[in-house]
N, C-alpha and C positions, 0 to 999 in steps of 0.2 A: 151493435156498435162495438168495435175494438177498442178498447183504454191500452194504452200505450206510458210507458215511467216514465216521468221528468229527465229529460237530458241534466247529468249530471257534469258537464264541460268533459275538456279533452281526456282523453289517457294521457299520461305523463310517465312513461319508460315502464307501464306494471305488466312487460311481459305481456305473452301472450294467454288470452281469456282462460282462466281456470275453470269455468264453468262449462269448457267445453272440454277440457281435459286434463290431464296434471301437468307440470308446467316441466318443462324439460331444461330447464338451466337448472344446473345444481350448485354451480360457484356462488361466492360472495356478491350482493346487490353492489358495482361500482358504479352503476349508472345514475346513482343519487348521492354516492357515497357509501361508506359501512354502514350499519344500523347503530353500533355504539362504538365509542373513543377506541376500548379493545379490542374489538374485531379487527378496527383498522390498523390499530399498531401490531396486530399477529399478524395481516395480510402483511404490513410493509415490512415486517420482520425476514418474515417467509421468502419475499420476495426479491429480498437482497442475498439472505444463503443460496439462494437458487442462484443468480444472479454470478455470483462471485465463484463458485463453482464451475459452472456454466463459460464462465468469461476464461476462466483458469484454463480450462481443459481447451477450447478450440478459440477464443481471442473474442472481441468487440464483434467484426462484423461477420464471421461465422453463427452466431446467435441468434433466434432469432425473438423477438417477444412472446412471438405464440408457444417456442418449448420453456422461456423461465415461464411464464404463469403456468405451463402445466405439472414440471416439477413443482412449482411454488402451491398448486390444488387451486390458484386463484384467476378469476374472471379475466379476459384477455383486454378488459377496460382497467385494469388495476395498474397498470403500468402508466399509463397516463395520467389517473386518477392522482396519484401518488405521487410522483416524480415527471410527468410534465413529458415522456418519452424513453425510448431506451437512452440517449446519451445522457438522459438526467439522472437515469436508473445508474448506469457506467458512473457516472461523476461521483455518485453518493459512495457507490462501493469502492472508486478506490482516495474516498476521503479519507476510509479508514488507515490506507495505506501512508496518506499526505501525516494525519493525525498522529499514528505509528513515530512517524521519524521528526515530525516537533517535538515530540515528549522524548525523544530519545538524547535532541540536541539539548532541550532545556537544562535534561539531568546530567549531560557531559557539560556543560557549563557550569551548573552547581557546585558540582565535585571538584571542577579543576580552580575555582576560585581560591586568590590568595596562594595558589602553590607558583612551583617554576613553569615554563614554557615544557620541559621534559614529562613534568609531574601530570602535566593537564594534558599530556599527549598519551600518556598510559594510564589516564583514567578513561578516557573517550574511548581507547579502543577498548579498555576492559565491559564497560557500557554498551557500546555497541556492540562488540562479538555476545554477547550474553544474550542480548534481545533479537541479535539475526539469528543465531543458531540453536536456541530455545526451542524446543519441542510446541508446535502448535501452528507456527509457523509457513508450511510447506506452499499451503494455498495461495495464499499472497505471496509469496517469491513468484511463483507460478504465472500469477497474474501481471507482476511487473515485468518479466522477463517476454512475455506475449504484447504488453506493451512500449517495451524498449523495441522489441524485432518489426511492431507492425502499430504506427505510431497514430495512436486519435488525437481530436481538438484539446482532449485531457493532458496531453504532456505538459505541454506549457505551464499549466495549473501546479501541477506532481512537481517541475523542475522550479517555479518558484519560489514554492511555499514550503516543498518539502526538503529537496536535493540543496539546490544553493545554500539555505544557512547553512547548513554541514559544512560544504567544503569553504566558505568565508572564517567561519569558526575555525575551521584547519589551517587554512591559510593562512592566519594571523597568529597560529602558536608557531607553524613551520616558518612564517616569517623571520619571528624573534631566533629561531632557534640560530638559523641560517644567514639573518643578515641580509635576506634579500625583502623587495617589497614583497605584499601579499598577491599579487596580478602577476608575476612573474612567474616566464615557463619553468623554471626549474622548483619553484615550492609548488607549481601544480604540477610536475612530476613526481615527483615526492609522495603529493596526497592521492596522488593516482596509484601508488606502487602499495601505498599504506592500506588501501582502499582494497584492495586486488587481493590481497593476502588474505583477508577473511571471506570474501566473497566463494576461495577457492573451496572453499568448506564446506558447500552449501551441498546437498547431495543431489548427483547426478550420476549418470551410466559410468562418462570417462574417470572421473574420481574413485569410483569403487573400483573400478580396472585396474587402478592404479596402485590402489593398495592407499590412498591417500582418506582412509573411513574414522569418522568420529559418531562415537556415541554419545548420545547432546545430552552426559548427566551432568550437572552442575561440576565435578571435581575437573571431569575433562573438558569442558569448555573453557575454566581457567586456566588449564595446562597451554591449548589454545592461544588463549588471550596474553599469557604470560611470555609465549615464544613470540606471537606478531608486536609485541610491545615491546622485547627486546630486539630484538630483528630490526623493528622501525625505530629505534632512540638510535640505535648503533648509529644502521644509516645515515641517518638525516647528522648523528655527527661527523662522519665522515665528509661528508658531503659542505660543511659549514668548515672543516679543518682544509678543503681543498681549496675552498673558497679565499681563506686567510689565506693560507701559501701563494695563491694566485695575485690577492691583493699585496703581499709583501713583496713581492716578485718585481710586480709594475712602479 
């Protein structure tokens, strides 16, 4: 007579029988989870550099899950496991970008407190051109500019949380300066022109062609920030004396 084991209940994701051979997955176990708090946080790490990379170079829906987990060395369940899908994986990595530009308005806020409307205008842009054009940088321009040209359910998120305080906060110094409301098209042209000027900096083919090249050490970046700040006070005075003239007139 044959004796037979006790059924031990079902299998539960352990892969296929080791007893029949060596097991041929070599990624992380996502089908239960990591085995500890660190694995996972090295997987989700991983898998966001990959991610942001990945997204920089050919966009959102050029990507596909199965190449970030293989850049990333992780299980092609880790993306789910983790983030719920790629647009959840998308959403985390450009939080960081959203994260970026609150911390960047909080501290142009900070700074322009208590000064004039002029004073808090060339502190913001000395703050912001410092943090756009800072060395480390490049990937994340990369990634917004892939999502500016080719637009996922993410903008929405990037334009409310990140972009709008900016130009509200610009609005209401360009306001004072000018005399006009904050919603009006000419102080969002203004913040458009103000805006545009640093942007030009950012390195690309036609800039270098142009002979228009900075090297992002801290001395010339202020040189930078020094001219887009006079450049924009001038401006925007001008533009507030044409205003008077125009009101004197009438």
């Amino acid at each position: 007579m044959r004796i037979t084991a006790p059924d031990q209940g079902p299998r539960t994701g352990q892969g296929p029988r080791t007893d029949q051979g060596p097991r041929t997955d070599q990624g992380p176990r996502t089908d239960q989870g990591p085995r500890t708090r660190d694995e996972g946080l090295e997987t989700r790490a991983r898998l966001l550099s990959a991610a942001e990379r990945l997204f920089a170079d050919r966009g959102f829906k050029r990507v596909t899950v199965r190449e970030i987990c293989r850049v990333a060395r992780a299980n092609v369940a880790a993306v789910n496991y983790h983030f719920g899908g790629k647009l959840g994986l998308y959403r985390e990595v450009l939080q960081s970008a959203i994260d970026a530009m609150r911390s960047t308005n909080e501290a142009a806020k900070q700074a322009g407190e208590g000064q004039t409307p002029e004073n808090q205008l060339r502190r913001y842009i000395f703050i912001f051109v410092h943090r756009l054009l800072s060395p480390g940088n490049e990937t994340m321009h990369r990634l917004m500019n892939r999502e500016m040209n080719d637009p996922t359910p993410v903008l929405d998120e990037l334009v409310e949380r990140g972009v709008r305080p900016r130009i509200e906060y610009l609005s209401g110094v360009v306001s004072e300066m000018i005399g006009r409301p904050p919603t009006d098209q000419e102080v969002l042209r203004c913040i458009a022109s103000i805006q545009s000027q640093s942007i030009a900096y950012l390195p690309n083919p036609i800039v270098k062609k142009l002979g228009l090249t900075l090297t992002a050490t801290p001395a010339q970046i202020d040189e930078v920030a020094e001219h887009i700040a006079q450049f924009s006070v001038a401006g925007v005075r001008a533009i507030a004396s044409a205003n008077e003239r125009r009101r004197k007139r009438s």
